[in-house]
VMD Tcl script that builds the backbone (N, CA, C; Angstrom):
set m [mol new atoms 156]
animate dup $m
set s [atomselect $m all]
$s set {name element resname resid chain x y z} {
  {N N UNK 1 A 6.132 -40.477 -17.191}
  {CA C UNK 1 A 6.215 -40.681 -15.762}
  {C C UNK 1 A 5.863 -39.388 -15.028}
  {N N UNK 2 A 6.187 -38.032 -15.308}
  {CA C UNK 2 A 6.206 -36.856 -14.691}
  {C C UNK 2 A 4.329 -36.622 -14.667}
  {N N UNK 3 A 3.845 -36.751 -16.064}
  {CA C UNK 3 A 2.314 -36.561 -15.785}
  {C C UNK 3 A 1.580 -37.238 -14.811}
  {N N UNK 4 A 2.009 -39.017 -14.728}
  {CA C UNK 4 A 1.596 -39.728 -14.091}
  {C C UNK 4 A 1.960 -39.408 -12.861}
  {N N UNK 5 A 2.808 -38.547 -12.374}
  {CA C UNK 5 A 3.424 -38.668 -11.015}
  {C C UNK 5 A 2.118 -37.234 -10.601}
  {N N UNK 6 A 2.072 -36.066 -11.230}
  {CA C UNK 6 A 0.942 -35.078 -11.160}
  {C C UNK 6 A -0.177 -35.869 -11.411}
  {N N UNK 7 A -0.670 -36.385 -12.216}
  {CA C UNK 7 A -2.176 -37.237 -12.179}
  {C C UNK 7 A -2.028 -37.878 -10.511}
  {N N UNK 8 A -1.370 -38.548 -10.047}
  {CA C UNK 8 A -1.809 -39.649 -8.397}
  {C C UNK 8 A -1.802 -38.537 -7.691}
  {N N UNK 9 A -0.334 -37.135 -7.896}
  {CA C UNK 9 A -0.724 -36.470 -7.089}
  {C C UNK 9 A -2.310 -35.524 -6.785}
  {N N UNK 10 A -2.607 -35.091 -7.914}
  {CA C UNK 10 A -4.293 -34.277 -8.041}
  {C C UNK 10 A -5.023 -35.393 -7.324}
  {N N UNK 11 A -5.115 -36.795 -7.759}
  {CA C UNK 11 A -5.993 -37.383 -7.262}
  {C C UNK 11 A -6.324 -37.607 -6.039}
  {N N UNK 12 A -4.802 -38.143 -5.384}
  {CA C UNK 12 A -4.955 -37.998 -3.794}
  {C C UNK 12 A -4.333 -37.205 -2.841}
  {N N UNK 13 A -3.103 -36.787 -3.433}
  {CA C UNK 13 A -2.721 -35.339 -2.783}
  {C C UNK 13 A -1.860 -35.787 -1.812}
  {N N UNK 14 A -1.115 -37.021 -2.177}
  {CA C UNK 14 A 0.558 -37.498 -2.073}
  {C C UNK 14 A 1.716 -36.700 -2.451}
  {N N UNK 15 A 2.187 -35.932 -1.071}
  {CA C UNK 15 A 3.015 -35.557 -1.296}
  {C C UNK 15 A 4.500 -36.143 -2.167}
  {N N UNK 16 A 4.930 -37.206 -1.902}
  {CA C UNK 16 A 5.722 -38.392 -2.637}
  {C C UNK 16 A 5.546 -38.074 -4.162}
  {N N UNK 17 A 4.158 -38.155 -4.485}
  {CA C UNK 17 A 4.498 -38.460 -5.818}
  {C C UNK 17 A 4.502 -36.421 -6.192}
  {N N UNK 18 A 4.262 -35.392 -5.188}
  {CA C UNK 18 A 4.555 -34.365 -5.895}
  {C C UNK 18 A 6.043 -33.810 -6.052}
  {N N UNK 19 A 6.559 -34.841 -5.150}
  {CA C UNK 19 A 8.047 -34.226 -4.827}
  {C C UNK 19 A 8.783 -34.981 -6.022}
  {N N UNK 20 A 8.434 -36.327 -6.620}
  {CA C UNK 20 A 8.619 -37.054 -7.681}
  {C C UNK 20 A 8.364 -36.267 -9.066}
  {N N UNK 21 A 7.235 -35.927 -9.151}
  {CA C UNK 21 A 6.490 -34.946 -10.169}
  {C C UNK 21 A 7.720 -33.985 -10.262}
  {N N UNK 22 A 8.079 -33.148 -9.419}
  {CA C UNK 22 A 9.125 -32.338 -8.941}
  {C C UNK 22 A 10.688 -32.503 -9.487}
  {N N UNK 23 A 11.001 -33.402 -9.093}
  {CA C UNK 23 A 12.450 -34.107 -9.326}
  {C C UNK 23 A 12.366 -34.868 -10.739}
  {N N UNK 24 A 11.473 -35.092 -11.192}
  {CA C UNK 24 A 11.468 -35.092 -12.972}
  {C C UNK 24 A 11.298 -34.044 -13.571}
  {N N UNK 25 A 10.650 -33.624 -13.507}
  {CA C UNK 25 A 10.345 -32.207 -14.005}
  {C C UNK 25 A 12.183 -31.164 -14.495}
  {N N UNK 26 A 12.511 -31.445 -12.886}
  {CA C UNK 26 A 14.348 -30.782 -12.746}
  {C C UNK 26 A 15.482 -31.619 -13.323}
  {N N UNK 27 A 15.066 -32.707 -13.668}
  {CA C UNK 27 A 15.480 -33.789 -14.460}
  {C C UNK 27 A 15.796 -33.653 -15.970}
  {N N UNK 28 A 14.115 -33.169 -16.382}
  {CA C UNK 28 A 13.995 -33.092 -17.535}
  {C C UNK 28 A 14.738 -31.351 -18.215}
  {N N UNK 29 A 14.708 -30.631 -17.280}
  {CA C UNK 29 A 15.440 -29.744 -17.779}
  {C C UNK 29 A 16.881 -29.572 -17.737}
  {N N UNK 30 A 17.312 -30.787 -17.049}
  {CA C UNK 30 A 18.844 -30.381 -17.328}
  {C C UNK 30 A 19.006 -31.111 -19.011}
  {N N UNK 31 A 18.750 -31.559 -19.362}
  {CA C UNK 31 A 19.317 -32.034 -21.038}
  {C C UNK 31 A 19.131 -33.281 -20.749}
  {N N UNK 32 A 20.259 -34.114 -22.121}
  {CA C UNK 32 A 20.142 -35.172 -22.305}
  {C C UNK 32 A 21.439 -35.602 -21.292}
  {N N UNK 33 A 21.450 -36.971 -21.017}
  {CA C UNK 33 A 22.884 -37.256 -20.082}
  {C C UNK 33 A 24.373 -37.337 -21.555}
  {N N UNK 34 A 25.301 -37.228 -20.401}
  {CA C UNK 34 A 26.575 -36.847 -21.101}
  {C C UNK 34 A 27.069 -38.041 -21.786}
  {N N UNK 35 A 27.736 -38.196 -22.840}
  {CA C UNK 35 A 28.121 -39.764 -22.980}
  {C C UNK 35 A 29.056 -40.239 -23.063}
  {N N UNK 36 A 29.665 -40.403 -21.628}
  {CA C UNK 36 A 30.951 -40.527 -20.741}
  {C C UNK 36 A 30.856 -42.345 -20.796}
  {N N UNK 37 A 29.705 -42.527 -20.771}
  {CA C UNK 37 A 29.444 -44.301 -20.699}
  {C C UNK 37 A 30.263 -45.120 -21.624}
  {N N UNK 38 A 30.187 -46.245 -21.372}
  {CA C UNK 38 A 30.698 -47.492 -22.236}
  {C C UNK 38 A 29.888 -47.344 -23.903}
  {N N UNK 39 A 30.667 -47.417 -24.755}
  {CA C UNK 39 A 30.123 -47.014 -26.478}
  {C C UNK 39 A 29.101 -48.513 -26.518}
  {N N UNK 40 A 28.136 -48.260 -26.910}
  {CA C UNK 40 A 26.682 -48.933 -26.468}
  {C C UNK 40 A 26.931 -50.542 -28.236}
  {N N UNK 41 A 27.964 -50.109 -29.031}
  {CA C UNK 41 A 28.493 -50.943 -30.165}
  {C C UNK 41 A 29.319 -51.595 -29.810}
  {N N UNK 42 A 30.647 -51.380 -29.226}
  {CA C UNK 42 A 31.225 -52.359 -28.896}
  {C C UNK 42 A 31.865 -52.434 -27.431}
  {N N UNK 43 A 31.075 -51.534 -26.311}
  {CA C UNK 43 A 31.336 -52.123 -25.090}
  {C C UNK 43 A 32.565 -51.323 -24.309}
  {N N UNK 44 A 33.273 -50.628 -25.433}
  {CA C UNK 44 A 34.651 -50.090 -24.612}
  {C C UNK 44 A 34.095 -48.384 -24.193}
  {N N UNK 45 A 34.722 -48.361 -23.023}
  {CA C UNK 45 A 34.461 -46.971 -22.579}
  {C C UNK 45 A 35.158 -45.789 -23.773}
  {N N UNK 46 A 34.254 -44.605 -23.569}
  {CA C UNK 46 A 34.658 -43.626 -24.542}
  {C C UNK 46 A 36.330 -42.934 -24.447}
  {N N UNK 47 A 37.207 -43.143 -25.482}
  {CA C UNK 47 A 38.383 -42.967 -26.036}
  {C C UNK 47 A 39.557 -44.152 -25.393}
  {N N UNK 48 A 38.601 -45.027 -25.218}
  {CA C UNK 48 A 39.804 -46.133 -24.831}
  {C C UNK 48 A 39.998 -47.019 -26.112}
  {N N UNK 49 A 41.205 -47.485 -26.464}
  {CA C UNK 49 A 41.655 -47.934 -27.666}
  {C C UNK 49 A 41.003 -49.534 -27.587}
  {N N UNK 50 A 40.796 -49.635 -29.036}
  {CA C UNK 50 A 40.225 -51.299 -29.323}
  {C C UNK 50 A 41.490 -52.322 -29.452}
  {N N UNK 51 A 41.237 -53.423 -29.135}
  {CA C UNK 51 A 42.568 -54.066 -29.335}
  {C C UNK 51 A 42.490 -54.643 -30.789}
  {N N UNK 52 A 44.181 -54.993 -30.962}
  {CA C UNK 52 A 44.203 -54.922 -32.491}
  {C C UNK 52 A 43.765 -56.917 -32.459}
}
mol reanalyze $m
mol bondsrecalc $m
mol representation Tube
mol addrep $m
């Protein structure tokens, strides 16, 4: 997505997609996301107990 967002921008010189280009770019350097989310196996949020 980040190349593609620099490729439309060179081509037509859309600011939008440079500020996009931009905000992935700062995206991509913070890391991977944290994994605070729901456990993607069985659905329960991380350290909440399974029922017996």
């Amino acid at each position: 997505m980040r190349d593609f967002s620099w490729h439309v921008f060179t081509q037509t010189g859309d600011i939008e997609a440079y500020l996009l280009y931009k905000e992935m770019d700062a995206l991509g350097m913070a890391g991977p996301p944290a994994e605070d989310g729901p456990d993607e196996e069985d659905g329960s949020a991380a350290g909440e107990a399974l029922p017996s």
